[in-house]
Structures are given as structure tokens and as C-alpha cells.
C-alpha positions in Angstrom: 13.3 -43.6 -21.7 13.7 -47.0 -19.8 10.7 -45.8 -17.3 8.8 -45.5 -20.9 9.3 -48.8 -21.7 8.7 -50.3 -18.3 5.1 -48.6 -18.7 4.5 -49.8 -21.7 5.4 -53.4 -20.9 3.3 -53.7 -17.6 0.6 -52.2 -19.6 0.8 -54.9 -22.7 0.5 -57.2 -18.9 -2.3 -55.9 -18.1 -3.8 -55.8 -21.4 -3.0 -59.9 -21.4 -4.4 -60.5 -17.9 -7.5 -58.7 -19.1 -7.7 -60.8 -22.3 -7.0 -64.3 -20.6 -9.7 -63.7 -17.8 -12.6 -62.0 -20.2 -11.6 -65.4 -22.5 -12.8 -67.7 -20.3 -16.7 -68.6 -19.8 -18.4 -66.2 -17.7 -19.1 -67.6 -14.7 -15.7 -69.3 -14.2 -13.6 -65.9 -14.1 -11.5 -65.5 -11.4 -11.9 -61.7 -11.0 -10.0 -61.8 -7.9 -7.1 -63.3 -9.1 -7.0 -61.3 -12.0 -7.1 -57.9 -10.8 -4.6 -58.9 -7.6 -2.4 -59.4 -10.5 -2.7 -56.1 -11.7 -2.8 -54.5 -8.4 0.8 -55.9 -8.1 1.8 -54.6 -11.2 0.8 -50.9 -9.9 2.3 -51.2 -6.8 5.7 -50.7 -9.0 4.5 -47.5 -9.6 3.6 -47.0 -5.4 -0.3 -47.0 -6.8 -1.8 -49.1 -4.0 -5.1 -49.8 -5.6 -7.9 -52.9 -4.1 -8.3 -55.4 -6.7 -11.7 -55.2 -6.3 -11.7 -51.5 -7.0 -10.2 -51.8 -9.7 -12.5 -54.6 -11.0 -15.5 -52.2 -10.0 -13.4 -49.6 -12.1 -12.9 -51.8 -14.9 -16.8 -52.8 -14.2 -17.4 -48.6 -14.7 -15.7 -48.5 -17.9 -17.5 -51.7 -19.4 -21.0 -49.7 -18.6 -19.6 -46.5 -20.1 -19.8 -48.8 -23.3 -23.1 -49.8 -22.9 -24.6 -46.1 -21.6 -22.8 -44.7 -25.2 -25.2 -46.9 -27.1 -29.0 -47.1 -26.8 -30.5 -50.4 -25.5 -32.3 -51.5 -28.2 -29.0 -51.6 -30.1 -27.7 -53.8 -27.6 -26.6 -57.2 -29.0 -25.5 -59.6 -25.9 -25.6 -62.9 -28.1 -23.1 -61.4 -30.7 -19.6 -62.5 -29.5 -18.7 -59.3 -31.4 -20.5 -56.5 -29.7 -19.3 -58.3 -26.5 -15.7 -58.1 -27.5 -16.4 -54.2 -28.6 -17.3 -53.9 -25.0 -14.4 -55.8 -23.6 -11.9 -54.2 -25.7 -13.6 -50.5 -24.8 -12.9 -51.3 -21.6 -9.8 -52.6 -21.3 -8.9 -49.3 -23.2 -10.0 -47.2 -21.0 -9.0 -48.8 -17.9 -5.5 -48.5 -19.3 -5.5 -45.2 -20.3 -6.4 -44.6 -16.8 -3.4 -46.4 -15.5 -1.3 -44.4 -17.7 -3.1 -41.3 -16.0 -2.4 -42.6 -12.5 1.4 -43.5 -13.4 2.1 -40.0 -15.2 
């Protein structure tokens, strides 16, 4: 039970790391940083995972949105097809986590 609850409060981190990095403007992100935090927080679980793997993972998931919808349905200047997107991924990319951890 407690290894339940550990899970599900490094994943609620992960969720906020997501959130606080895709919050700021674009080109001021600090991918790095962001998923070096998360690579710590898998370490816990003896997943040693490249942040920059799993920013080109997270990147994978984010285009898995995009591929599900056709392109002239895309909307890139409405801040809420973008958050869809975010949101899809971050989603994903912790139900993966949870796939690697189990």
C-alpha cells in the first residue's frame, strides 16, 4: 500500500514539473532541467532513463495527439487545442511511467 502511494505522489510530481515547464513561453523552457527532474524521480524506482529520452518520449506522445487528428483541424493559435495536446501528453507519458514502475 505505501509503494501505492509513493507512485502516486511522484507521479502528481511529474504531472507538476510537466505543468510548470509547458506554462512558460515557448522558447524559454528549460527542457533539460525539467526532465532531469523527472529522471531523478525514476531512478527511485532503479529506471535509469536520459532526460533527453524522455523529453523525445514525451515529444512522441505530443505527436500522437496531433497524428489522431487531421491537419486541417489543427488549431495552433487556440490556447485550448494546445492544452488538449499538452494534457494528452502528459497523460500518456505517465501512464507509461506507471508501465515501467509496475
Amino acid at each position: 500500500m505505501q509503494a501505492l502511494i509513493t507512485i502516486n505522489k511522484d507521479l502528481d510530481s511529474v504531472t507538476s514539473i510537466l505543468y510548470d515547464t509547458l506554462k512558460i513561453t515557448p522558447f524559454k523552457r528549460d527542457y533539460d532541467t525539467s526532465f532531469g527532474k523527472i529522471a531523478n524521480i525514476l531512478k527511485r524506482y532503479d529506471l535509469r532513463e536520459n532526460p533527453r529520452n524522455l523529453r523525445f518520449r514525451f515529444t512522441l506522445f505530443m505527436q500522437e495527439f496531433f497524428d489522431s487528428i487531421p491537419q486541417d483541424q489543427w488549431n495552433l493559435k487556440d490556447p485550448t487545442f494546445i492544452k488538449q495536446s499538452e494534457e494528452f501528453a502528459i497523460r500518456k507519458f505517465k501512464e507509461w511511467i506507471l508501465e515501467q514502475v509496475t
